[in-house]
N, C-alpha and C positions, 0 to 999 in steps of 0.2 A: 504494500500500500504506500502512497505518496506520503507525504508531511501533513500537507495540508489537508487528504482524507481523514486521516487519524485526529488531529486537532478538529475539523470539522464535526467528527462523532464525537467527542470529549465537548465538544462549543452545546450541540445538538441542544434543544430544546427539550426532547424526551429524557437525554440522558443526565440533562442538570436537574430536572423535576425529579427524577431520581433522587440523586444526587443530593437536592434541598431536603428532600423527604428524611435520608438517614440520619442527616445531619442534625435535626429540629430532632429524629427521633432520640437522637443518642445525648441530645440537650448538650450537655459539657462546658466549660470553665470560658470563660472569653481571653480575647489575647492580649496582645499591647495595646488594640485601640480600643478596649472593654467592652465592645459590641459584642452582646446575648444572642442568642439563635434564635430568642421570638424579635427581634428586631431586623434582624437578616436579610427578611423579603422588600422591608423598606429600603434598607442599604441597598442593595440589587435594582430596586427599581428606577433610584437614581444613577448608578453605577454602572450596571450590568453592560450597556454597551459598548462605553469606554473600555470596561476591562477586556469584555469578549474580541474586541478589536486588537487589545494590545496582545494579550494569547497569539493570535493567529498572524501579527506581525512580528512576532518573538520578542517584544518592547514590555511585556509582562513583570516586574519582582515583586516578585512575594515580601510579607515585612517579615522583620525576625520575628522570632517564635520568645512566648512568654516564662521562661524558665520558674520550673514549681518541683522541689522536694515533696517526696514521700518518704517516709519510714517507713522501711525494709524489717517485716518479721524478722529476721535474723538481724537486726542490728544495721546501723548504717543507713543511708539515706540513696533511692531513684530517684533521678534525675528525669525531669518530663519537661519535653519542651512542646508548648499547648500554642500551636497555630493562629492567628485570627479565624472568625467563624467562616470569612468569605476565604482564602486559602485551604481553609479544612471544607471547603465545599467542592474546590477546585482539586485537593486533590483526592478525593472521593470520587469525583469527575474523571480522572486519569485512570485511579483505581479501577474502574466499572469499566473500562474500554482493552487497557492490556491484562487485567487480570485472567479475565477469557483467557488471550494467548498465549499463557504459562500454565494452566491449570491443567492443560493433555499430558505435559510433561514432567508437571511435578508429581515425586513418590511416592506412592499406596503409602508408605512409613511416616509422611508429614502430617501431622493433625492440626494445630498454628493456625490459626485463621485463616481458613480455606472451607467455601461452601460445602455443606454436606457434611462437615468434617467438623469433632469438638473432641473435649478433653475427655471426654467420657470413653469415646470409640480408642483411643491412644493408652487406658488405664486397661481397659479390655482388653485390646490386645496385648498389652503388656502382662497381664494376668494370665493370658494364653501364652504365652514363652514360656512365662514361671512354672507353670502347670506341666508344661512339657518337657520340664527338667532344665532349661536354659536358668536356673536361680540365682545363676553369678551376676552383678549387674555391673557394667560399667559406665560409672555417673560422669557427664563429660560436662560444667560448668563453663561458662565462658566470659571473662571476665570484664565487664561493664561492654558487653559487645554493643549496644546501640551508642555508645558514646564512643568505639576505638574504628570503628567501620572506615577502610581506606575509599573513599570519594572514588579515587584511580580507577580503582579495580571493582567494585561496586558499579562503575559508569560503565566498563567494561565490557561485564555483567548482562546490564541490561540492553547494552547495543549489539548484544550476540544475537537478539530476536528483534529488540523494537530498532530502527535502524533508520530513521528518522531523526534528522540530527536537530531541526527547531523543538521537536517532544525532546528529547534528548537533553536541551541545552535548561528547557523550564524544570525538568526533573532536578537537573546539578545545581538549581540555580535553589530549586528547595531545600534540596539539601545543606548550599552554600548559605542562608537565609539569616545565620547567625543566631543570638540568644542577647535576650535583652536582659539587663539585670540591674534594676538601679537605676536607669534612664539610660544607664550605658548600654550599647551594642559591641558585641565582642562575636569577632569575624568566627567562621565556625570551617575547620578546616580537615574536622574527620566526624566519623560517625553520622547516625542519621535521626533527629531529633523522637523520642518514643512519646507519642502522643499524637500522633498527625493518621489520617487515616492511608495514605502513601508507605508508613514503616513498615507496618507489617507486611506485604507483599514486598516490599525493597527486601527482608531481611530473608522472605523464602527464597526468591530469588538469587540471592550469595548462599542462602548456605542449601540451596537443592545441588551446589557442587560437594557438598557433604554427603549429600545422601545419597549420590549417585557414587560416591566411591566405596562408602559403605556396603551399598550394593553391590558393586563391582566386584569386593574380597569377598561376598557371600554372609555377611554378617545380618542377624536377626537385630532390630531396632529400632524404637519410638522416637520422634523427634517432633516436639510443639514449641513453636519459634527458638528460642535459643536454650530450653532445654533436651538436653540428648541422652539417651542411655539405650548402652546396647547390652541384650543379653548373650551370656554364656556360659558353658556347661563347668569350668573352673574356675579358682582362684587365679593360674597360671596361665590360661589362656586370657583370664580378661585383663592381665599384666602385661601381656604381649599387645593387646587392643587398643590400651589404653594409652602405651607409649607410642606403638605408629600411631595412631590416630591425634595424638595428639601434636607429633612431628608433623602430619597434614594438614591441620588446621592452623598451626602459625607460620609454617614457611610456605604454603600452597595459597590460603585465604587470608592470611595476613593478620592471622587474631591472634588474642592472648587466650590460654588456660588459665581459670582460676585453679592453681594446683592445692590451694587450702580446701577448696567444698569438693575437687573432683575425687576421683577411687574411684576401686574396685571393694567390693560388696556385697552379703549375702543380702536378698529379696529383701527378709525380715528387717533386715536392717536401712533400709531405705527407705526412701519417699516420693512420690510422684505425684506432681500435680496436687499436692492436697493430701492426696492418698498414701496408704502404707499397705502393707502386705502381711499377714500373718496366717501359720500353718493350721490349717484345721483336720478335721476325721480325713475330708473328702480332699485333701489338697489347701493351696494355699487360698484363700479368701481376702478380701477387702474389707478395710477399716479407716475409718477417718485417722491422718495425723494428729499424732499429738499438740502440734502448733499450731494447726486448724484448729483443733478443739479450744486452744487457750485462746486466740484471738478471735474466736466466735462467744465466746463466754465475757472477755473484753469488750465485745461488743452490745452483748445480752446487759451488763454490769451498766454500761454508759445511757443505755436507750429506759433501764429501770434506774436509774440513779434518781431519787428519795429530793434532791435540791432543782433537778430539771423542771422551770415551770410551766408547764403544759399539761393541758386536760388529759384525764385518764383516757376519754375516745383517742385523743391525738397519741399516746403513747403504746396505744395498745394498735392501732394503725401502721406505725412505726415498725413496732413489734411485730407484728403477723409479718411485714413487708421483707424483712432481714431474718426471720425464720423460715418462711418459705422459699424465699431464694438461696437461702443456705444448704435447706432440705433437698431443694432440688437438686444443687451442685452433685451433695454430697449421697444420692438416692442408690448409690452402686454400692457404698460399705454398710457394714454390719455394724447400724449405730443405736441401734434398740434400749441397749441399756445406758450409753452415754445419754438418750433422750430423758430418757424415766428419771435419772438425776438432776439432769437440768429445771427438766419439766417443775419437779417440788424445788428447785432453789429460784427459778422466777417466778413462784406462785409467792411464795416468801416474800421475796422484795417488791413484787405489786400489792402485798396487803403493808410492809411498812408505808410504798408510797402512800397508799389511802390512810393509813393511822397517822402518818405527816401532816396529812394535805388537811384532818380535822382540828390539829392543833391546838384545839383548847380543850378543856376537862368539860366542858358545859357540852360544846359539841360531840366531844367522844363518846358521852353517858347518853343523847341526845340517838345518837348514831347506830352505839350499842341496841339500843333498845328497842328502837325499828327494825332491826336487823335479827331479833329474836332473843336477845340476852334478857335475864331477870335482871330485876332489880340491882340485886346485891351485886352479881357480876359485874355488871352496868357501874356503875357505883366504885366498885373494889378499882378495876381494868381502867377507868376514866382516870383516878384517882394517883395510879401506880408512880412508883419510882425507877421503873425499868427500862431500862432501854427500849428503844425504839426496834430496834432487831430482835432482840428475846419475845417481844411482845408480840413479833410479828409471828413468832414460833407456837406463840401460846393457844392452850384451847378456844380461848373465848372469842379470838380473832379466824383461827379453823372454822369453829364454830355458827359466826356469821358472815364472816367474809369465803364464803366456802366455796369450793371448786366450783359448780354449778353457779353460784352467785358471776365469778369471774368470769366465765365460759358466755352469760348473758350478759355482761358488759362488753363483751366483744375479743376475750382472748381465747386464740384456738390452741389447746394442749400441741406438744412436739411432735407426740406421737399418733397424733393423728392426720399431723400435717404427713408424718412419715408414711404413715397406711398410705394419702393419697395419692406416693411416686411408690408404691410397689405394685 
């Protein structure tokens, strides 16, 4: 195809209404020029022809991207560099045009943002190696790979198929786009910003020269964006794997190994994607990680925290919203009895927040007593010198603030959000 074909389907009217649609859908942070994605269509409407003109004369740049830390469950801090809304529409726009013509070619083994394709089907299969005796794993880490990406060779990459050099020169020039920080702009001269919706197709892209060589030596292996783990059948063999392989990926693709998170390791003792693996009667089975479990209880902890001022509908909204998306992540491990614990310690902390939220001895007794308590209970429990957590332990708050009570205000038990992904 010509330049200006390609650019013209990426301009197209069908494929930016696409394109506006994901973008509104997926909401997300604003950039340097703090434009929200419900404002978007106004910007465009004054905009959209200027810009669509400069695209297709290659006079197009992108502004730099708006650099925002995250905390890294393991400590340490990801770096996201978050696009303007109209740039993350444009390249959303790019995305939905070559994406097509990589996807014939990339590996049954990619799971990484690729249609059809989730984290779920990459733990499965990865359960089916284990199962088959492949239980060595080798965990191949890679070390701040969206921030070390050589431009070079990356550009190189993608001119092996797309080969239009004005598409060509607007992709580099994204990448080029830089990070704002402070009001300062500071040139960006590798890597490829993680946050834009153009990275993650850039990053299958470089590393499907992974998987094809993976391939090539006949190695069984998962690979979602820049996690990689190949199974095998020893300690000795996955030593041998993990040293070529990891000779390939930094003099071949120009990356670092993080050698402190990588190894070799038995099933059990690893993690993927959330997930962990443990032996049961029938073979090995699925369980939620244990640092899933603590940063989902961190999160249960924050959404019931007792000082948050918001109505109980609003927290219990919250609440269903972050249990069900959780549930459903995690709907493939054996999490029955982590629910059932959880389940009674946030029934707990939604009867402190309501014993909080009464506050006074007038209304407690007030409260109590609608709620079915005698007198004396009423009275005694209004009255108490006890903490706020013990009391929330206690019968008389069991008693009227009872399961059923909570379930018709609006909270749905764990496990039965779990019944509804089996």
């Amino acid at each position: 195809m010509r330049s200006i074909q390609l650019l013209d389907s990426i301009v197209s009217t069908g494929n930016m209404e696409r394109a506006y649609k994901r973008i509104v859908a997926n909401k997300g942070a604003p950039g340097v020029d703090q434009v929200e994605t419900t404002e978007l269509r106004e910007v465009l409407a004054n905009r959209w022809p200027d810009i669509k003109a400069e695209i297709l004369n290659g006079t197009y740049k992108p502004q730099p991207v708006r650099r925002v830390e995250i905390d890294k469950p393991g400590g340490g801090v990801r770096l996201l560099g978050i696009p303007t809304t109209t740039d993350r529409l444009i390249q959303q726009a790019i995305a939905q045009v070559i994406g097509p013509m990589y996807e014939p070619v990339f590996s049954p083994h990619s799971y990484g943002f690729r249609p059809g394709r989730s984290a779920h089907d990459g733990v499965e299969q990865a359960l089916c190696y284990i199962n088959e005796g492949y239980d060595w794993v080798v965990d191949i880490d890679l070390k701040s790979f969206f921030d070390k990406v050589n431009h070079d060779y990356l550009m190189h990459r993608v001119s092996q198929r797309v080969g239009d050099k004005p598409l060509l020169k607007l992709i580099r020039r994204y990448l080029q786009a830089g990070v704002m920080e402070g009001g300062v702009v500071s040139p960006a001269r590798q890597g490829t910003p993680q946050g834009g919706p153009l990275s993650p197709l850039l990053s299958n892209i470089l590393l499907d020269e992974l998987d094809k060589e993976l391939e090539t030596r006949g190695h069984r292996f998962v690979r979602y964006a820049d996690d990689c783990s190949v199974y095998v059948g020893s300690r000795r063999a996955g030593e041998r794997v993990l040293a070529s392989i990891s000779r390939f990926i930094e003099d071949e693709l120009k990356l670092q190994v993080n050698w402190r998170k990588s190894g070799v390791r038995k099933a059990a003792r690893m993690t993927l994607l959330g997930y962990s693996f443990y032996r049961g009667s029938d073979g090995y089975r699925l369980r939620v990680a244990s640092k899933s479990l603590l940063r989902f209880k961190n999160a249960l902890r924050e959404i019931t925290r007792k000082t948050w001022p918001v109505s109980m509908s609003h927290r219990l909204k919250r609440l269903t919203q972050l249990c069900r998306g959780w549930i459903n992540y995690f709907k493939l491990a054996d999490a029955r009895t982590h629910l059932k614990r959880l389940d009674g310690w946030v029934r707990s902390r939604l009867r402190y927040c309501i014993w909080t939220q009464w506050k006074r001895v007038r209304t407690r007794y007030k409260a109590l007593r609608q709620l079915g308590a005698n007198r004396r209970n009423a009275y005694m429990w209004a009255n108490t010198r006890k903490g706020g957590w013990r009391t929330a332990h206690s019968y008389v708050l069991k008693g009227t603030i009872t399961n059923a009570r909570l379930q018709k205000k609006g909270y749905i038990p764990l496990l039965e959000l779990y019944g509804e992904t089996s």
